[in-house]
N, C-alpha and C positions, 0 to 999 in steps of 0.2 A: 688790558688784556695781556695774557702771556705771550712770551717769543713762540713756545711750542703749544696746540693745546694739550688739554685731559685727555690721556688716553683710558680710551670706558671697554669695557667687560659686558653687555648685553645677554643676561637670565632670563629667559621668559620663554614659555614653553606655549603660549597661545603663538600662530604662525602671524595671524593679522595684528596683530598688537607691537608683537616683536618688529614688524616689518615697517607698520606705520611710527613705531618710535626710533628706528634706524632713520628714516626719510626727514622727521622733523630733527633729528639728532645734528642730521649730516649737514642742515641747513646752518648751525651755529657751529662760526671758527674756532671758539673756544674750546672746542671737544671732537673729537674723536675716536669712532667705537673701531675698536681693533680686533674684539671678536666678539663673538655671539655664539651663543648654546640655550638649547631646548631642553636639558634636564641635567642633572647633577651628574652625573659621569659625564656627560659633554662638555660641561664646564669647568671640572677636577682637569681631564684632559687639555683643555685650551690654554688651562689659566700659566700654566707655565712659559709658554712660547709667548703669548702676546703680552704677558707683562704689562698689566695695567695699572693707569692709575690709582681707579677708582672704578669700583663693580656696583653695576645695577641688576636688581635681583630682586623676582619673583617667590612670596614664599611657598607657593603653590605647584610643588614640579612634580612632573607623573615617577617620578624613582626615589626622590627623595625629599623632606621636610628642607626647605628655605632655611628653618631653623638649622638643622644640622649641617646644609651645606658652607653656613653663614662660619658655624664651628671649624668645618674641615679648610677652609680657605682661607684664614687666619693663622692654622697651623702647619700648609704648607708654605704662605707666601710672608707672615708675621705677622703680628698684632699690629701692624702700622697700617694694612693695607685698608681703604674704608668702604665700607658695603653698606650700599643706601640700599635699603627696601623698598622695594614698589611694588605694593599689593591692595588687591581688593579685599583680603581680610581684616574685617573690621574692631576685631576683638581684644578685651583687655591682654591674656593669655597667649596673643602671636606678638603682640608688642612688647609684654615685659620677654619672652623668650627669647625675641629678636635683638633685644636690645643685651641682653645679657649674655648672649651668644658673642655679641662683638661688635653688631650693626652699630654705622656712627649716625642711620638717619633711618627715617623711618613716614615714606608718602602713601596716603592712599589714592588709587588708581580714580577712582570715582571725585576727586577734589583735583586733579592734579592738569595743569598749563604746562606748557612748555617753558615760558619764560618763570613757571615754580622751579620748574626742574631747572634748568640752566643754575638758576639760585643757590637750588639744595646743592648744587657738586660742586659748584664755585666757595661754596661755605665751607666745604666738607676739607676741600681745599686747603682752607688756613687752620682746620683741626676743629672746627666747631660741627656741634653734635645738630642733627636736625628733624624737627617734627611739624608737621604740616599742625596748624592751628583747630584743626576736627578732630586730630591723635591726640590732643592734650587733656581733653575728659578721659580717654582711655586710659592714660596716664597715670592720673590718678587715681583711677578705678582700680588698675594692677598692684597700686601697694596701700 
């Protein structure tokens, strides 16, 4: 374990989702959500002050495509910073876009443990890329 944890970014625009993954989040030392937003201007807005690690994101948000927030959050904070995807879309066409967009991981919400998650960001961590093992036909499917 690290001296400090992950500091995490929280995207998710469902309130009970968001809230129940704060409470499991908060349970693990390793991490640390230092903010949280319900839609893409709230998280344009945030993402500068809390300075995160690593952003968990929704690609489902009422104002703007997951995808294109995945683009504009890269180009203001750099292409180092890592944005796991956490979504219930199942499709070839949100995973090659998310992943080409910048996303370094990519879990669906219907497969996904906590101690997945813990996983994916601690990976994500030393720079490896991540996809939950049900996204890898999809994977394939997109090229």
């Amino acid at each position: 374990m690290s001296a400090h944890p992950l500091r995490i970014l929280l995207i998710e625009d469902h309130l009970f989702f968001r809230e129940s993954l704060l409470l499991l989040l908060h349970e693990s030392p390793e991490v640390a959500v230092v903010g949280e937003a319900s839609s893409g201007a709230e998280a344009l807005a945030v993402l500068p002050a809390c300075t995160p690690d690593i952003v968990i994101l929704d690609l489902n948000l009422p104002d703007i495509s997951g995808v294109e927030l995945v683009e504009h959050m890269r180009k203001i904070s750099g292409s180092q910073l890592p944005i796991l995807v956490l979504t219930g879309a199942g499709d070839s066409g949100s995973l090659y876009m998310a992943l080409k967009g910048g996303a370094m991981g990519y879990l669906r919400k219907d497969h996904i443990t906590l101690e997945r998650l813990i996983f994916a960001i601690m990976s994500m961590r030393k720079g490896l890329v991540i996809l939950d093992r049900e996204t890898l036909p999809l994977l394939l499917e997109a090229f």
